[in-house]
Structures are given as structure tokens and as C-alpha cells.
VEXDOVEX-189176 format. One record per residue (C-alpha): residue number from 1; residue in three letters; y, x, z. Coordinates in nm, 4 decimals. Each point is the difference from the previous one (the first is absolute). Example, Ala and Ser with C-alpha at 12.3 -4.5 7.8 and 13.67 -1.06 7.14 Angstrom:
2
<atom 1, 'ALA', <-0.4500, 1.2300, 0.7800>>
<atom 2, 'SER', <0.3440, 0.1370, -0.0660>>
//
This chain:
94
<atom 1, 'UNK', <-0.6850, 1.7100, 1.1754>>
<atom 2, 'UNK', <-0.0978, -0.2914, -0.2257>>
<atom 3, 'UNK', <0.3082, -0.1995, -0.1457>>
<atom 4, 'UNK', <0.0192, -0.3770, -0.0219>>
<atom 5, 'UNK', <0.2092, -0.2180, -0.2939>>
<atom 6, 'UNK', <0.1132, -0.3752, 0.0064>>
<atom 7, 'UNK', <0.1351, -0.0867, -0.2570>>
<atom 8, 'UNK', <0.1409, -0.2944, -0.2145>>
<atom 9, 'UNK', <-0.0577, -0.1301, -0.3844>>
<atom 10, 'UNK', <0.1553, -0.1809, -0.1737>>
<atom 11, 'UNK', <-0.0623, -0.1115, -0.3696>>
<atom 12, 'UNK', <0.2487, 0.0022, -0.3373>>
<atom 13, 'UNK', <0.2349, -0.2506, 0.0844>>
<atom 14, 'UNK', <0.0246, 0.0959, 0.3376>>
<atom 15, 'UNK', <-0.1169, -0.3551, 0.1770>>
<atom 16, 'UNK', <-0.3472, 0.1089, 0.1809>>
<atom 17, 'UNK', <-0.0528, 0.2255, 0.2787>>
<atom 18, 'UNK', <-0.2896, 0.1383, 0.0885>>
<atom 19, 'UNK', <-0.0326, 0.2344, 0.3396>>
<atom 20, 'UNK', <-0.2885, 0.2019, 0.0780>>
<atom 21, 'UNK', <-0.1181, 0.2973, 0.1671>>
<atom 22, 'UNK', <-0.1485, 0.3602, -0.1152>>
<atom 23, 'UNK', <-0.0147, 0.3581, 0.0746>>
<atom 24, 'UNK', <-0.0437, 0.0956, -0.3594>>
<atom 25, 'UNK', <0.3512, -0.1902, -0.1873>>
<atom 26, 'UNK', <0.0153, 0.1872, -0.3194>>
<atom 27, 'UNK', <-0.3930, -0.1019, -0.0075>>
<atom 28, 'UNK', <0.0419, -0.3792, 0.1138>>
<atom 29, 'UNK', <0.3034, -0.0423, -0.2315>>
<atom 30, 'UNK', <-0.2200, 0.1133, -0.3041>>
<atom 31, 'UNK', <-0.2618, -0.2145, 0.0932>>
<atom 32, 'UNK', <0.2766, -0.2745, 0.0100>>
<atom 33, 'UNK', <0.0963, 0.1141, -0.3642>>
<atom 34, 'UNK', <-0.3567, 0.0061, -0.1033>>
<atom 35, 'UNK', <-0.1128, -0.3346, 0.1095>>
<atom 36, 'UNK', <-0.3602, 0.0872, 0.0382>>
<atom 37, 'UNK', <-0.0951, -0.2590, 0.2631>>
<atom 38, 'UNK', <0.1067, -0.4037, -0.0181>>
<atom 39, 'UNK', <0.2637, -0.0787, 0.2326>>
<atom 40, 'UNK', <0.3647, -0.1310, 0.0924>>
<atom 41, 'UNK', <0.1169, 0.3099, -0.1783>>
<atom 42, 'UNK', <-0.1938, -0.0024, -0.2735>>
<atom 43, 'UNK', <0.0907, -0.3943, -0.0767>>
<atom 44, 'UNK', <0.3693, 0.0136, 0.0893>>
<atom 45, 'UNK', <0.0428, 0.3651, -0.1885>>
<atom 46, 'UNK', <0.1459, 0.1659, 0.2934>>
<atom 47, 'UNK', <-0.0159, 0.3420, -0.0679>>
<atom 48, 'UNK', <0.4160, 0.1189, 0.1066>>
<atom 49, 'UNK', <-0.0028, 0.2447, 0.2954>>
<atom 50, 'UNK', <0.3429, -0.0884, 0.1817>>
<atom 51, 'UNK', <-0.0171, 0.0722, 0.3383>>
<atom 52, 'UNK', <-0.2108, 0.2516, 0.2665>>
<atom 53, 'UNK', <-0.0472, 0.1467, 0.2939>>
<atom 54, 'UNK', <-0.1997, 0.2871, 0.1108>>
<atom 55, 'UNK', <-0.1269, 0.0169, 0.3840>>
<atom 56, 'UNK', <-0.2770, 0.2105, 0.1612>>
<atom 57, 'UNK', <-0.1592, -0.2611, 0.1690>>
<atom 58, 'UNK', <-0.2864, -0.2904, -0.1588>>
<atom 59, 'UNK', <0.0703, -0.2143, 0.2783>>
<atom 60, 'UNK', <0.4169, -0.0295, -0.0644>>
<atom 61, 'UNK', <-0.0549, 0.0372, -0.3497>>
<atom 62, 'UNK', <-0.2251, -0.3869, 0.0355>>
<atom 63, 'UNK', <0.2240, -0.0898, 0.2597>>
<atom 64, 'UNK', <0.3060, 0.0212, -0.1998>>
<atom 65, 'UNK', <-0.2286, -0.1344, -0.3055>>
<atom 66, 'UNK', <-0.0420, -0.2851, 0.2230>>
<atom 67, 'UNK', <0.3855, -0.0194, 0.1172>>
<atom 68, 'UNK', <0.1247, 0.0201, -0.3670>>
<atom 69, 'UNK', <-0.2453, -0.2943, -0.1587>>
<atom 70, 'UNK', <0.1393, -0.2533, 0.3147>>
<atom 71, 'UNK', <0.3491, 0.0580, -0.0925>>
<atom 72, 'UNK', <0.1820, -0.1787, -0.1999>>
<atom 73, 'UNK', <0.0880, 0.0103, -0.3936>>
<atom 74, 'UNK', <0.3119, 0.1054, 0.0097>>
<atom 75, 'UNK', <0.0077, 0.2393, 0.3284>>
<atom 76, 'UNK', <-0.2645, 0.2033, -0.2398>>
<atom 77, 'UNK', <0.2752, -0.0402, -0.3021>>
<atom 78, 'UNK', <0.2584, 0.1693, 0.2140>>
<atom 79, 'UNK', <-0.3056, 0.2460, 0.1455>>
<atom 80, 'UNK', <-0.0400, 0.0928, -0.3868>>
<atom 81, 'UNK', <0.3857, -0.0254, -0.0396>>
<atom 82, 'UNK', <0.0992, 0.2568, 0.1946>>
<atom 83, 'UNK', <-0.2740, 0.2554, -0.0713>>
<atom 84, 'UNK', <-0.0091, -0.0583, -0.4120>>
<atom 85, 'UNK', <0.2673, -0.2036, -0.0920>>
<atom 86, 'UNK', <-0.0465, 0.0316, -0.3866>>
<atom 87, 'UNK', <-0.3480, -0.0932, 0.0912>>
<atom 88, 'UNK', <-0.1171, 0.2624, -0.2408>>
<atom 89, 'UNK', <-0.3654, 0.0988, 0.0021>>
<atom 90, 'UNK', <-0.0440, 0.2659, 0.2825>>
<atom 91, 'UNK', <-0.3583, 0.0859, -0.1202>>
<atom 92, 'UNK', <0.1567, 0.1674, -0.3308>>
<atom 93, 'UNK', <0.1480, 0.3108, 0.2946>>
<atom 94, 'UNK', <-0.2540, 0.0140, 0.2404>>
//
């Protein structure tokens, strides 16, 4: 069974999130780190793993993609809150 990842970034100072979707997170995150590709993350420098979840399913793992990028800022700070609240850089343990 194939496992699914969404997940949140955020950058230094803690002030942009970024939410995405993966079923490889050590290898997205790195990718994040690495910058290969022009993007949001790549201009904004968000490269902080602080919040995840793991399901078996593609289809919840978009649909909660989905639900999490509709809510708003600070339901996601609380989200992050109660999972990581030092808002240390989960990547560094996984």
C-alpha cells in the first residue's frame, strides 16, 4: 500500500505557508531545500517542514490539500500549533 503526505512549509521567519501534496516527503522536502525548479518556494525561501499527515489514499490526500489551502490563516496556525508548537523543522527527524 502506497502512502500519501500533505504537508506544510514555512520559511525562516515563520510568515509563509506553503501546503502541498506527495507520497515521497523526505524526497519533496529536499527538493524544497534544493530549490532546483523556480517557484513560490524557491522565491519566498520556504524550505521549514512543520506540519504532516500521512494517509493511504491520493484522493483524501488532494482533498484535504484542497480543504487546508481554503482555510483560513490562522485556523492553519493553530493546525501547526497543536501538532509542532516550537515550529521546529520536522524534516531534520523524518
Amino acid at each position: 500500500m502506497k502512502n500519501y503526505f500533505v504537508y506544510i512549509l514555512t520559511n525562516k521567519t515563520n510568515k509563509i505557508l506553503y501546503i502541498g501534496v506527495t507520497n515521497d516527503l523526505l524526497k519533496r522536502v529536499n527538493e524544497h531545500k534544493n530549490k532546483p525548479v523556480k517557484g513560490f518556494t524557491k522565491k519566498y525561501n520556504v524550505d521549514k517542514l512543520v506540519y504532516y499527515e500521512q494517509t493511504n489514499s491520493v484522493e483524501s490526500a488532494i482533498k484535504r490539500e484542497k480543504q487546508l489551502k481554503n482555510w483560513h490563516r490562522q485556523w492553519k496556525i493553530n493546525l501547526i500549533n497543536n501538532f509542532n508548537p516550537t515550529w521546529k523543522d520536522l524534516s531534520l527527524n523524518l
